[in-house]
Structure formats: C-alpha cells, structure tokens
C-alpha positions, 0 to 999 in steps of 0.5 A: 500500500502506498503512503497514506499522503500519496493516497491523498494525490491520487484521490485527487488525480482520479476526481480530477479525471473524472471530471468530479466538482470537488475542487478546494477553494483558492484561499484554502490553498493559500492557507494550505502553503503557507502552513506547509511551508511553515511547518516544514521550516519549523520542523528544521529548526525544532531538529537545529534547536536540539542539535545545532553543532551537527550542521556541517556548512562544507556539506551545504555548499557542496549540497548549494552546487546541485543548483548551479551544476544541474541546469547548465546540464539540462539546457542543451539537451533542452534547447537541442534535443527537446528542440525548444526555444531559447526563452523555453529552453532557459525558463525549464532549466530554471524550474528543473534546477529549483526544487518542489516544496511538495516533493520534499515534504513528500520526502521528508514523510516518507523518511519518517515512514520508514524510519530513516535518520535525517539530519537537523539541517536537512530543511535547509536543503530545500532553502539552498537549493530553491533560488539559485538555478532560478537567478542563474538562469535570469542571470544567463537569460540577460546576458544572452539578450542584454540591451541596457539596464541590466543591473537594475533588471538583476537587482529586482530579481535579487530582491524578488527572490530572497523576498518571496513567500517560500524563502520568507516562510522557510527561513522564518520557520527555521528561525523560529523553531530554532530560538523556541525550541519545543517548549517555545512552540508548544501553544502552536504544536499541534497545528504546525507539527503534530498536523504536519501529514494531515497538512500534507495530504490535503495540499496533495489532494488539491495537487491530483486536482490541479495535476488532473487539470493541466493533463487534460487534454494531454498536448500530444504535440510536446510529446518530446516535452513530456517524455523529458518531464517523465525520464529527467527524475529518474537521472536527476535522482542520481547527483543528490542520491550519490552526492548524499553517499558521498559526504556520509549524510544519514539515510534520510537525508540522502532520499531528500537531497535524491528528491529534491534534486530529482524535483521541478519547481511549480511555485517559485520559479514560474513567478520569477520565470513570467516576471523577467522572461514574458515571452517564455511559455509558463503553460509548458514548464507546468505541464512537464514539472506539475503535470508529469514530473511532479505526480511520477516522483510522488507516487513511483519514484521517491517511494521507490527510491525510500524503500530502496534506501531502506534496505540497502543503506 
C-alpha cells in the first residue's frame, strides 16, 4: 500500500479525471502553503534547536552546487534535443534546477515512514537549493539578450527572490523553531507539527486536482516535452542520491537531497520565470514539472527510491 499522503494525490488525480466538482477553494490553498511551508521550516529548526553543532556548512555548499551544476546540464539537451526555444529552453532549466516544496515534504514523510535518520539541517536543503538555478538562469537569460539596464533588471530579481513567500516562510520557520525550541512552540504544536501529514495530504489532494487539470487534454504535440518531464527524475535522482553517499549524510537525508534534486519547481520559479522572461511559455514548464514530473516522483519514484534506501543503506 502506498503512503497514506500519496493516497491523498491520487484521490485527487482520479476526481480530477473524472471530471468530479470537488475542487478546494483558492484561499484554502493559500492557507494550505503557507502552513506547509511553515511547518516544514519549523520542523528544521525544532531538529537545529536540539542539535545545532551537527550542521556541517562544507556539506551545504557542496549540497548549494546541485543548483548551479544541474541546469547548465539540462539546457542543451533542452534547447537541442527537446528542440525548444531559447526563452523555453532557459525558463525549464530554471524550474528543473529549483526544487518542489511538495516533493520534499513528500520526502521528508516518507523518511519518517520508514524510519530513516535525517539530519537537523536537512530543511535547509530545500532553502539552498530553491533560488539559485532560478537567478542563474535570469542571470544567463540577460546576458544572452542584454540591451541596457541590466543591473537594475538583476537587482529586482535579487530582491524578488530572497523576498518571496517560500524563502520568507522557510527561513522564518527555521528561525523560529530554532530560538523556541519545543517548549517555545508548544501553544502552536499541534497545528504546525503534530498536523504536519494531515497538512500534507490535503495540499496533495488539491495537487491530483490541479495535476488532473493541466493533463487534460494531454498536448500530444510536446510529446518530446513530456517524455523529458517523465525520464529527467529518474537521472536527476542520481547527483543528490550519490552526492548524499558521498559526504556520509544519514539515510534520510540522502532520499531528500535524491528528491529534491530529482524535483521541478511549480511555485517559485514560474513567478520569477513570467516576471523577467514574458515571452517564455509558463503553460509548458507546468505541464512537464506539475503535470508529469511532479505526480511520477510522488507516487513511483521517491517511494521507490525510500524503500530502496531502506534496505540497502
């Protein structure tokens, strides 16, 4: 039987193949993320609070070049073998070289499931890893079609994207977790911590509906598109899963950082993305990293990847 939070998302899935009028109110969701992502930080910041001398800061820079090192990989394969256009091409390196929030929750739960060591700052992976494809990748945009005024071009995305909800949330989060520690948050416990699957589960419920949506009908004409989106995970995987055996990180901890490196942003990047690059297509990076890659990595390839792990590491 799959995780009862991945049950959640095929609920949704399925409700939304069959045309079902269940649908989550857009304010819902709202709260639903920032919740989530609160949660998650906190719950990074509860593990510094009682073992802060365990974060090694080599490991995270080491961790950090994931996010420099895994779009300049996929830009030529995007731009030359999935023939997409330069703006596209750059707007899906973005995505694919950032990370869900989602997808490491789903990770992070998973862990949990199966009793896996994580490491106190293994949510500082999902931190360190969101922004800097993202503003590598403007970067790159800009310089390929710069015409003046870049510097004020790149100090809005700087601001934007150390500004934005997620980073906002995430360090709060761990902030807060870290100064208060369990007996600091014990009024808020049972929400933010205690109701951290049920959090889960529902923004998975509302991600099979959207998932369900974006889907149909299935573009047949981006098929080089989505057989990327459907096969990158499986090599992406393989950088954080190896990189993690590398620097000895617990079992745990090496399923997230395999995760995340397998994962495609579907809320910080496109903001950024339909922000500074207007004539890339947004539909097509929500398709690949939402519509396919998202809904592979929860329900095959990371539960795959944890019960693997678990037996062998």
């Amino acid at each position: 039987m799959p995780d009862i939070v991945i049950a959640f998302f095929v609920l949704g899935l399925i409700a939304g193949i069959v045309k079902s009028d269940l649908k989550m109110p857009g304010q819902i969701y709202e709260i639903l993320t920032i919740l989530l992502m609160l949660s998650i930080g906190i719950k990074g910041g509860l593990a510094l609070h009682s073992d802060s001398q365990s974060i090694i800061w080599g490991q995270l820079l080491a961790i950090m070049s994931l996010g420099f090192i895994i779009p300049f990989a996929l830009l030529p394969i995007l731009n030359k073998i999935i023939k997409l256009p330069t703006a596209d091409a750059i707007s899906l390196a973005a995505h694919y070289g950032s990370v869900s929030a989602g997808t490491f929750a789903v990770a992070w739960a998973l862990a949990e499931s199966y009793q896996l060591p994580i490491s106190a700052d293994a949510t500082l992976y999902l931190v360190i890893l969101e922004l800097p494809a993202i503003i590598l990748m403007l970067a790159f945009y800009h310089w390929r079609t710069s015409n003046g005024g870049e510097g004020a071009k790149m100090s809005a995305i700087w601001h934007e994207a150390f500004t934005s909800r997620g980073v906002i949330l995430l360090m709060g989060g761990v902030a807060i977790g870290w100064l208060y520690g369990p007996e600091g948050l014990g009024a808020i416990k049972t929400l933010v911590i205690d109701g951290f699957t049920l959090l889960l589960a529902l923004f998975l419920l509302e991600m099979g509906l959207t998932t369900a949506r974006i889907c149909r009908p299935l573009p047949r004409e981006h098929w080089r598109l989505i057989l990327f989106a459907a096969l990158a995970p499986l090599i992406m995987i393989w950088p954080g899963i190896l990189l993690g055996v590398f620097l000895n990180l617990p079992v745990g901890s090496i399923l997230i950082l395999g995760a995340l490196s397998a994962s495609a942003s579907y809320i910080a990047a496109p903001a950024a993305i339909r922000a500074a690059i207007p004539e890339a297509n947004i539909s097509k990076a929500m398709l690949a990293a939402l519509g396919v890659t998202f809904p592979l990595n929860v329900i095959l390839y990371i539960p795959v990847a944890a019960h693997l792990l678990s037996v062998h590491l």
